[in-house]
C-alpha positions, 0 to 999 in steps of 0.5 A, spaced: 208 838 709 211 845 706 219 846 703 223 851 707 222 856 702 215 858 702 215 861 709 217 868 710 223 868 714 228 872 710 232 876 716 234 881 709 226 881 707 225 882 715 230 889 714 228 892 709 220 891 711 223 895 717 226 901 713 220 902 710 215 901 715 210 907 717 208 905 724 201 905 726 203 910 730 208 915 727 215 917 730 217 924 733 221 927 728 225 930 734 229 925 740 224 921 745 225 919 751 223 910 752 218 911 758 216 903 757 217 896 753 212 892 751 214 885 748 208 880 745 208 874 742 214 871 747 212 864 750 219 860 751 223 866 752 222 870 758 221 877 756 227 880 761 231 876 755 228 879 749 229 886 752 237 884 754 238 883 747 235 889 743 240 895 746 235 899 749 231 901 756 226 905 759 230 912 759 233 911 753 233 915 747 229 912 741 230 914 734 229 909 727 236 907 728 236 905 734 230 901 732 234 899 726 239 896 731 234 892 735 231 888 729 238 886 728 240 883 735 234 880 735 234 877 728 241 876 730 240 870 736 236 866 731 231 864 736 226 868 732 222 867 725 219 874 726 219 881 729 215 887 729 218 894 733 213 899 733 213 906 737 207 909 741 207 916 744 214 913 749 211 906 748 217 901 745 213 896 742 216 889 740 211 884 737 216 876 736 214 870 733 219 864 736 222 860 731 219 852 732 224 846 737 225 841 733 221 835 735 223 829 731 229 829 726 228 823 720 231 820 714 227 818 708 230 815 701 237 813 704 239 806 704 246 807 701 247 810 709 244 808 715 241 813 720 246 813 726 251 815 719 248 820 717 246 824 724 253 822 725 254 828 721 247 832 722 248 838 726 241 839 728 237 835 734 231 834 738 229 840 742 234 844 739 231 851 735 229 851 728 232 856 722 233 854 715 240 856 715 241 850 720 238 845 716 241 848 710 248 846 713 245 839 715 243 838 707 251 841 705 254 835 710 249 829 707 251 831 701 259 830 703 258 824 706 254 821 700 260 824 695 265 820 699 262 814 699 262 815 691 254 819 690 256 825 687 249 825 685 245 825 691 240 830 693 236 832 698 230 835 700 229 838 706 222 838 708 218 840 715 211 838 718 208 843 723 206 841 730 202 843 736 206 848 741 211 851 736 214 844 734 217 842 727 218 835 724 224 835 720 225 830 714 231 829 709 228 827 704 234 823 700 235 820 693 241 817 693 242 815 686 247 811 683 255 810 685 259 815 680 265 811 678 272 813 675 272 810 668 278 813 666 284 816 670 289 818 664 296 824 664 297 830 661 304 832 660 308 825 663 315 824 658 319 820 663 314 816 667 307 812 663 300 812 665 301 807 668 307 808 672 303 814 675 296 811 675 300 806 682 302 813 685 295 817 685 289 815 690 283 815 684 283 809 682 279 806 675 274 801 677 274 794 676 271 788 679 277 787 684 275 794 688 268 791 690 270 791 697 274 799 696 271 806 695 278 808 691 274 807 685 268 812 687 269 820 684 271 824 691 273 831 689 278 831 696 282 825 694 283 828 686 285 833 691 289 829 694 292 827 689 295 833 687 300 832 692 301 825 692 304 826 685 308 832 688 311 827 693 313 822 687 316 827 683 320 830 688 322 824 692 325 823 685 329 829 683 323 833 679 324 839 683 320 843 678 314 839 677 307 842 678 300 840 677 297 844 673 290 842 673 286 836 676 279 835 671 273 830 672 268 830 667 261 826 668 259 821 662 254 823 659 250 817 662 252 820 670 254 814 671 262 815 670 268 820 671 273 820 666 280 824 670 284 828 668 291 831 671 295 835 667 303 836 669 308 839 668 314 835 670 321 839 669 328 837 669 331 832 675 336 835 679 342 832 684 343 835 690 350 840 690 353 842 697 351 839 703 353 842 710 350 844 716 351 850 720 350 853 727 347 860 728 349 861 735 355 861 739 353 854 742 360 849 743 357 844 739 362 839 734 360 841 726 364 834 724 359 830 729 353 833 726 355 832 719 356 824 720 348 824 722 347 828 714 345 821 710 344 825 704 351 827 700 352 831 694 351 827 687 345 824 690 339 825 686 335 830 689 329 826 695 325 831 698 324 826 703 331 825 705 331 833 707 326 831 712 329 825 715 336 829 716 332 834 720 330 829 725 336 825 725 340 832 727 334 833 732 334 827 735 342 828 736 342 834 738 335 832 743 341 827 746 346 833 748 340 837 752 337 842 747 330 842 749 328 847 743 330 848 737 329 849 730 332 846 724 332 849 717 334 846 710 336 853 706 336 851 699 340 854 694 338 852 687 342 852 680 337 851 674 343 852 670 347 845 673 341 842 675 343 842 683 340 843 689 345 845 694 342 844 702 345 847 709 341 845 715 341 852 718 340 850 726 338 853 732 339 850 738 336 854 744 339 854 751 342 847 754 336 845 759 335 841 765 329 838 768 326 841 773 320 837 776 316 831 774 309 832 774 305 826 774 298 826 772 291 822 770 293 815 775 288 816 781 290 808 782 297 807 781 303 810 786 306 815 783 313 812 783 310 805 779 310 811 775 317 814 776 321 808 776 321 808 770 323 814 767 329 815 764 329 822 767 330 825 773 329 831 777 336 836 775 338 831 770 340 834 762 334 834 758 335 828 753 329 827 747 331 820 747 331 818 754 324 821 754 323 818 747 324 811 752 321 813 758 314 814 754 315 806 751 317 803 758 311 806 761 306 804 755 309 798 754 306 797 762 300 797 759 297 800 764 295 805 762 290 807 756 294 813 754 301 816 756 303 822 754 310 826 756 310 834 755 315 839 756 313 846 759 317 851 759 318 855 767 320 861 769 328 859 769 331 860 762 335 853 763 329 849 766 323 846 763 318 841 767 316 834 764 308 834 766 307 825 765 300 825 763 297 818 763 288 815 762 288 809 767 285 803 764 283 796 769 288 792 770 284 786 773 281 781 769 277 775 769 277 771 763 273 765 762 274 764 754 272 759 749 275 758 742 278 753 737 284 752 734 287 747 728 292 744 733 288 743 739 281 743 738 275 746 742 279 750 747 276 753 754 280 758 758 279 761 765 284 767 767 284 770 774 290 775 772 291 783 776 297 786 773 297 792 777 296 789 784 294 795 789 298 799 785 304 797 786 307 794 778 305 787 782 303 781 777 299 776 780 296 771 775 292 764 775 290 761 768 286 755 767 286 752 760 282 746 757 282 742 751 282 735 747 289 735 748 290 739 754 289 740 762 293 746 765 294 750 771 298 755 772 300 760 777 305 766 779 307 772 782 312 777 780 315 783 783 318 788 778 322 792 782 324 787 788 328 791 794 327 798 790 331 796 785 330 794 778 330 787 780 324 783 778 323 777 782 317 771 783 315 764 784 311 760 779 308 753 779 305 749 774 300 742 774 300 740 766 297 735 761 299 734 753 295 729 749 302 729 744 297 722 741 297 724 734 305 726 732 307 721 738 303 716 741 303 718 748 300 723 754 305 728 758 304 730 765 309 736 768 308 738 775 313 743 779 315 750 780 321 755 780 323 761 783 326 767 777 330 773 779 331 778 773 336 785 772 337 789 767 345 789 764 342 795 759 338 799 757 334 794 753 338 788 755 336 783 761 338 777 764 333 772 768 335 766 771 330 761 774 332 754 778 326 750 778 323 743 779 319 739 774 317 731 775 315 729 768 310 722 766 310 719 760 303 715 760 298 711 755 303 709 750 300 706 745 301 698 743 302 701 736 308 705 739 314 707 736 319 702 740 324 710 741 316 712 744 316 706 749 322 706 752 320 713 755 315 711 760 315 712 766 317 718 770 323 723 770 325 729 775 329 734 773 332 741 777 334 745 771 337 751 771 335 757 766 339 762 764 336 768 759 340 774 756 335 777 751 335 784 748 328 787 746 327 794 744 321 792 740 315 798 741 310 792 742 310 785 745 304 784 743 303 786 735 310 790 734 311 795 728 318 796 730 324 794 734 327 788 734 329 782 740 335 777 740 334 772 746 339 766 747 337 761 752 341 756 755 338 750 760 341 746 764 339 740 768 343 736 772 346 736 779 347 729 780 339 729 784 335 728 777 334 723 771 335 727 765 341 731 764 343 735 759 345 741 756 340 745 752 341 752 748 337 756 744 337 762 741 331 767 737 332 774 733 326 778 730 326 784 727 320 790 725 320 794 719 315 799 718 315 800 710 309 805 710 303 806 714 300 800 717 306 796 712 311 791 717 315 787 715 317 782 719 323 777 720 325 771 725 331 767 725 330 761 730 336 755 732 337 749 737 341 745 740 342 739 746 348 735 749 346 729 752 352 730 758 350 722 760 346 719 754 340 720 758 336 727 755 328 723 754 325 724 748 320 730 750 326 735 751 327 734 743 326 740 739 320 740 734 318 744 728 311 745 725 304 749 726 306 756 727 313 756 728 313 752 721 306 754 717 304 749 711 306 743 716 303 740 722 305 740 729 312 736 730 310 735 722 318 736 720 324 732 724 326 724 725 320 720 725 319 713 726 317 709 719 313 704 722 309 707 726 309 715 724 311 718 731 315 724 732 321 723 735 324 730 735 331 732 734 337 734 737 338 740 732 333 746 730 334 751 725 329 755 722 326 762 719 320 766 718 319 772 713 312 776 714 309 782 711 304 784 715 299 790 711 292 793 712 286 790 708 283 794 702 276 796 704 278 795 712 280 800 716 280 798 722 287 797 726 286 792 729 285 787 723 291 787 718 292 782 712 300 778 711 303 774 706 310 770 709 315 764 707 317 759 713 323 755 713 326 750 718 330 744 719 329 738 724 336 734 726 338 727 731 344 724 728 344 720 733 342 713 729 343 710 724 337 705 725 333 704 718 327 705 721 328 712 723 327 717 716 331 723 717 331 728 712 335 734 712 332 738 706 331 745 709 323 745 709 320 752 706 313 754 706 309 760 703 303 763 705 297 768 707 292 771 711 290 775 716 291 777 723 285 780 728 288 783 735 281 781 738 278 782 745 280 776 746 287 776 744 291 776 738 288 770 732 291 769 727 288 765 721 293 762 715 293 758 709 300 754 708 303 750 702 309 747 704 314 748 697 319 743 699 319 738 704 321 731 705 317 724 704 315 722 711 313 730 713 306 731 716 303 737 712 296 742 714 295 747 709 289 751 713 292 754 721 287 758 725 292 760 732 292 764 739 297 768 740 304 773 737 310 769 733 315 774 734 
C-alpha cells in the first residue's frame, strides 16, 4: 500500500522535465517537417485519440514549443499519469503511461457516517479514471460532511493499493475523532438585548443534554455563518437599521473537545420609518389611491425590514389581478440618520397589460387534457390574472393527480401576449389497499380499499372499501362524476351496508343500510353547495339486560328518507394536512316526509382556520356546534350528537353528554358545542416533513334538556383538555398519536388519556 504522494505524477514536475529535456535524438535548429508519430505505452486509449489531442499531424511543422503544447494537452485530459515527447529525424515520438481505473472504492474507521453516506458525497467511482486531484477533492467533501455532523476534527487519509491490468484500490481511511461541541455562545457589543435574548435568535446553540437528538449544538462554521444573518434579520425586523456584525470567532478548548463562540456587534440607533408613498414609472392608468391602501406599513411605525418585502407582494398580487404579467417593484430608501427615520417609496414598473394567448398542457400521458383545462381559472384571450393563476395551480393539485403541478408564464412574439405552459408529472390513481392497523377506540382493524380517482382519465371517482374491526363491519360504495353534463356539476350515487358495536359508551349494536344520490354546484369561487336525498334503515339489536331503560326503548328498526343539504367554503391548500386557508360548512338534515319512522330536523356547523407562523410552524383552530329539533317526539337516540375521542382529546368516545347513572350508557345530546386550538411544528433532530410534533387544547359541551329524570346526569360544565403529540402523514394515511388531560370535566365523564387515530381533524 502507498500514499498518493510518493508517485510522480506532478503535471508542473512533468513540464519542467520537459523544458529541460535533451532528447536522445536532438532537435534541428531550423523548422522540420512531421514525417510520422509514433505513440507507445496506450492500452485503453486508441492511438487515433492520443493524436487528436496533441495539436499536431504528419505535415506539420515541430518545434519545442509545439512540443510544449502537446505535453499540455495530453496532461490536461487527466487520462495519463505520464508523458515522454521526443524527436527522431521527422519521427514525432509520444511515449504515455495511462492513469489506472479505479477498481474498488472503501471506507475504513468511520462509524459516525455509514458507507451510502459518505459515497453520497464522493465524487469518485468504479471504472472511473484515477488521479490525485480527484481524490483530494473526495477527501475535502468527507471532511464537510463530518464537520456538519459535528467532527471538525476528522482526518482522512487517502490511500491506494495497486492491482493488475492498471487497477487501483482507493481506501479513505477515516479518524472520525470526537464530536466538537459549542461550550459557550457569548455577545460583544449588545446594550439593548442580552445574551440570552440573542442566544434564542442565532442557530449555534450551547450544548445541553436536552439536544441529544439535535446537531444545533455541534461546531458548524456555515451555520456560524448563518448566523451572522439571522442576527441582521432580527435587528432589522426591529428598527436596527445600522446594525452590523462585525466578527463571528470560534475558539478550540484546549481539550479539542469544545467551541467557545463569539459574535461581536455593533447594534446602532432604532429607527421609525418616515414618508411612505408609492409611485408609478410610466404612463399606465393605474388608481395611486387604491395601491396605497395594499401598503400596510404607515409612518411612525418602527422600522421592520420584512414589512417592505410583504408590501411588495401585497402590491404585486394587486397588480397581478389587473393584468400586469411583468413587473418589477422597487422600495427606495431615503435615510435621516439625523431623525432616525427611513422613509420608502415603492417605485413600480408595470410592463404592458397582457392576455393569454394559448394554454399549453404538458407531462399527462393518461389524463384527458380537458380534465386538465376545466379547472383553470384562465382561458385563452382572457387577461392575465396572478391570482387566478395562483388558483388554477391549487385546484389542480388539490385533484391530486398529479406528483407535481407546475404553471409558467412565456413570453411570445406579441408584446400584449404570453403563453401559460401547464407542466404536470402523472402519479397512479389506482389503488388496491389491504391494511391493517390499531386504534384506542377501535381495536385491531383491517382495511380493504378498491379505489381509482382518475377513472379512464375522465376526473371519475369510483370507490369500494371494506373495513373490519372489533366494533365495526362496513361496506361502502360509490361513483362520482365531477363535472356532470360538462358543467361544474359534480353528481354520483353511493350505498352503504354498516355495522357499530356502541357496546361499551351504550350498551347496543347499530346496523345502517341504504344508499343516496347527491349533486353539487359551485356558488362561488371557493363556496359549494351539495344535496343528497337517501335512504337509510337503521337496526337497533343486542340490548344488553343491563341496559339503560332510554337504550331499550330503542330496539327495533327505523327508516328514514333524509334530505341533506351542505354549504361549505374551503379555501384551504390541503385536505389532507393543511397549512393555510380555512373551511366553514353548515349542514342542515332533514328527515321526515310522512314515509319514515323518525322525523327531525338536524343543523350542524363546522369552522377551521390554518396559520403558517414560520416554516413547518401551523397553528390551527376549529369551532364546532349543533343542534336537533324533534318535529314529532320520535328523533332515536342514535341521531343524538356525541363528544369524545378525537373531536374532544383527553376523554373517551361519547365520553361527555347525559348519561344514565344506573347503567353508565351514553345517551347524547340534542345540543353540541365545542373547540380545538392546535399548533402543529417539526420535531427537533427530524427532518422529514412528513412527521411534525403538536401541543393543542380542546373544549366541548354536550346538552338534552329534555328531562328531568334523576337518573340522567347532565352536566353543563364546558369540558377543556390540554395535550401533546405527533402527527405522521404515513404510506398508509395520516396517524395521529396523542396524550390528553382533561383540565375540567364533570363526575360521570368517561376519560382516556393516551389516543392513537387515522385520519385529519380539521
Amino acid at each position: 500500500m502507498t500514499t498518493l504522494f510518493q508517485r510522480k505524477t506532478s503535471m508542473v514536475k512533468a513540464l519542467f522535465a520537459a523544458a529541460l529535456l535533451v532528447p536522445a535524438f536532438a532537435a534541428p535548429a531550423w523548422a522540420e517537417k512531421i514525417r510520422e508519430i509514433q505513440v507507445s505505452g496506450n492500452e485503453r486509449v486508441e492511438t487515433s485519440t492520443v493524436q487528436s489531442y496533441i495539436g499536431l499531424e504528419r505535415g506539420s511543422e515541430y518545434s519545442p514549443a509545439a512540443a510544449r503544447e502537446a505535453l499540455k494537452s495530453l496532461y490536461g485530459t487527466g487520462l495519463f499519469d505520464n508523458v515522454e515527447i521526443g524527436w527522431d529525424q521527422g519521427k514525432l515520438i509520444i511515449d504515455v503511461q495511462e492513469n489506472p481505473i479505479v477498481n474498488v472504492i472503501a471506507y475504513e474507521g468511520n462509524s459516525a457516517l455509514s458507507d451510502e453516506r459518505l459515497e453520497a458525497v464522493v465524487n469518485l467511482r468504479p471504472r472511473a479514471v484515477y488521479t490525485p486531484g480527484k481524490v483530494q477533492e473526495d477527501v475535502k467533501s468527507i471532511l464537510a460532511a463530518y464537520r456538519q455532523s459535528g467532527r471538525f476534527l476528522a482526518q482522512v487519509n487517502p490511500q491506494i493499493i495497486r492491482r493488475d491490468q492498471n487497477r487501483v484500490d482507493v481506501v479513505f481511511a477515516v479518524d472520525e475523532g470526537s464530536k466538537t461541541k459549542i461550550r459557550k455562545v457569548d455577545f460583544v457589543g449588545n446594550d439593548v438585548y442580552a445574551d440570552t435574548d440573542l442566544r434564542g435568535v442565532v442557530a449555534t446553540k450551547e450544548t445541553a443534554f436536552w439536544r441529544f437528538l439535535s446537531t444545533s449544538d455541534n461546531y458548524d462554521p456555515d451555520r456560524i455563518e448563518f448566523d451572522k444573518e439571522l442576527l441582521r434579520r432580527f435587528y432589522l425586523k426591529n428598527g436596527y437599521a445600522d446594525f452590523r456584525v462585525i466578527s463571528a470567532v470560534a475558539e478550540l478548548s484546549k481539550s479539542k473537545e469544545d467551541f467557545f463562540v463569539t459574535y461581536t456587534i455593533e447594534e446602532g440607533e432604532v429607527y421609525d420609518f418616515g414618508r411612505i408613498d408609492v409611485r408609478v414609472s410610466s404612463r399606465e392608468d393605474l388608481d395611486l389611491e387604491e395601491l396605497r391602501k395594499v401598503v400596510t406599513v404607515k409612518e411612525g411605525d418602527r422600522y421592520d425590514a420584512s414589512r417592505i418585502d410583504t408590501n411588495i407582494d401585497n402590491l404585486i398580487d394587486l397588480l397581478g389581478q389587473k393584468g400586469f404579467a411583468f413587473l418589477d417593484v422597487i422600495p427606495v430608501f431615503d435615510k435621516n440618520a439625523k431623525d432616525r427615520t427611513i422613509g420608502v417609496t415603492f417605485d413600480i414598473r408595470p410592463g404592458p397589460r397582457v392576455y393569454i394567448s394559448r394554454i399549453n398542457v404538458e407531462g399527462n400521458t393518461r389524463t384527458h387534457d380537458n380534465v386538465i383545462r376545466r379547472e383553470m381559472r384562465l382561458a385563452e384571450g382572457d387577461a392575465f390574472s396572478n391570482t387566478k393563476l395562483q388558483r388554477s395551480r391549487d385546484r389542480l393539485q388539490v385533484l391530486d393527480f398529479f406528483e407535481t403541478v407546475e404553471l409558467q408564464q412565456e413570453e411570445t412574439e406579441d408584446p400584449d401576449r404570453i403563453a401559460i405552459d401547464v407542466k404536470v408529472k402523472e402519479k397512479s390513481t389506482g389503488e388496491f389497499n389491504i391494511g391493517a392497523g390499531f386504534s384506542t377506540y377501535e381495536g385491531v382493524i383491517g382495511t380493504t380499499e378498491l379505489r381509482e380517482r382518475n377513472f379512464l382519465g375522465k376526473g371519475q371517482t369510483v370507490n369500494l372499501a371494506f373495513a373490519l374491526s372489533a366494533e365495526r363491519q362496513d361496506i361502502n360504495a360509490s361513483f362520482t362524476e365531477p363535472w356532470f353534463l360538462g358543467r361544474e356539476l359534480s353528481a354520483g350515487v353511493d350505498v352503504l351496508n354498516e355495522k357499530r358495536e356502541y357496546q361499551d359508551e351504550s350498551s347496543y349494536d347499530q346496523k345502517t343500510t341504504g344508499g343516496g344520490f347527491f349533486l353539487g354546484f359551485p356558488m362561488g369561487e371557493y363556496v359549494r353547495n351539495t344535496t343528497r336525498l337517501g335512504f337509510r334503515q337503521t337496526e337497533i339489536s343486542d340490548v344488553g339486560t343491563a341496559a339503560s331503560t332510554f337504550v331499550a326503548a330503542e330496539a327495533g328498526t327505523r327508516d328514514s328518507l333524509l334530505i341533506t343539504n351542505t354549504i361549505a367554503f374551503d379555501n384551504r391548500d390541503s385536505t389532507l394536512m393543511p397549512t393555510r386557508g380555512s373551511r366553514v360548512a353548515w349542514t342542515a338534515e332533514y328527515s321526515g316526509f310522512g314515509v319514515t319512522d323518525t322525523s327531525f330536523i338536524r343543523n350542524s356547523f363546522l369552522a377551521s382556520r390554518h396559520i403558517p407562523l414560520a416554516e413547518r410552524w401551523v397553528l390551527s383552530g376549529a369551532l364546532r356546534g349543533g343542534y336537533m329539533y324533534d318535529l314529532n317526539d320520535d328523533a332515536a337516540l342514535f341521531e343524538n350528537f356525541n363528544l369524545g375521542g378525537y373531536t374532544l382529546r383527553g376523554f373517551d368516545r361519547a365520553g361527555i353528554g347525559p348519561r344514565d347513572t344506573n347503567t353508565d350508557d351514553a345517551l347524547g345530546g340534542r345540543i353540541m358545542a365545542g373547540h380545538s386550538l392546535e399548533l402543529r411544528f417539526p420535531l427537533p433532530g427530524v427532518k422529514s416533513n412528513a412527521v411534525s410534533g403538536l401541543v393543542f387544547t380542546d373544549g366541548g359541551l354536550v346538552r338534552d334538556f329534555r328531562t328531568n329524570s334523576p337518573i340522567i346526569a347532565e352536566s353543563s360544565k364546558y369540558r377543556i383538555s390540554a395535550g401533546a403529540g405527533f402527527f405522521w402523514n404515513s404510506p398508509l394515511g395520516p396517524l395521529r398519536f396523542e396524550w390528553g388531560i382533561p383540565l375540567v370535566k364533570a363526575n360521570e365523564d368517561d376519560t382516556r388519556l393516551f389516543a392513537f387515530n387515522f385520519g385529519s381533524r380539521f
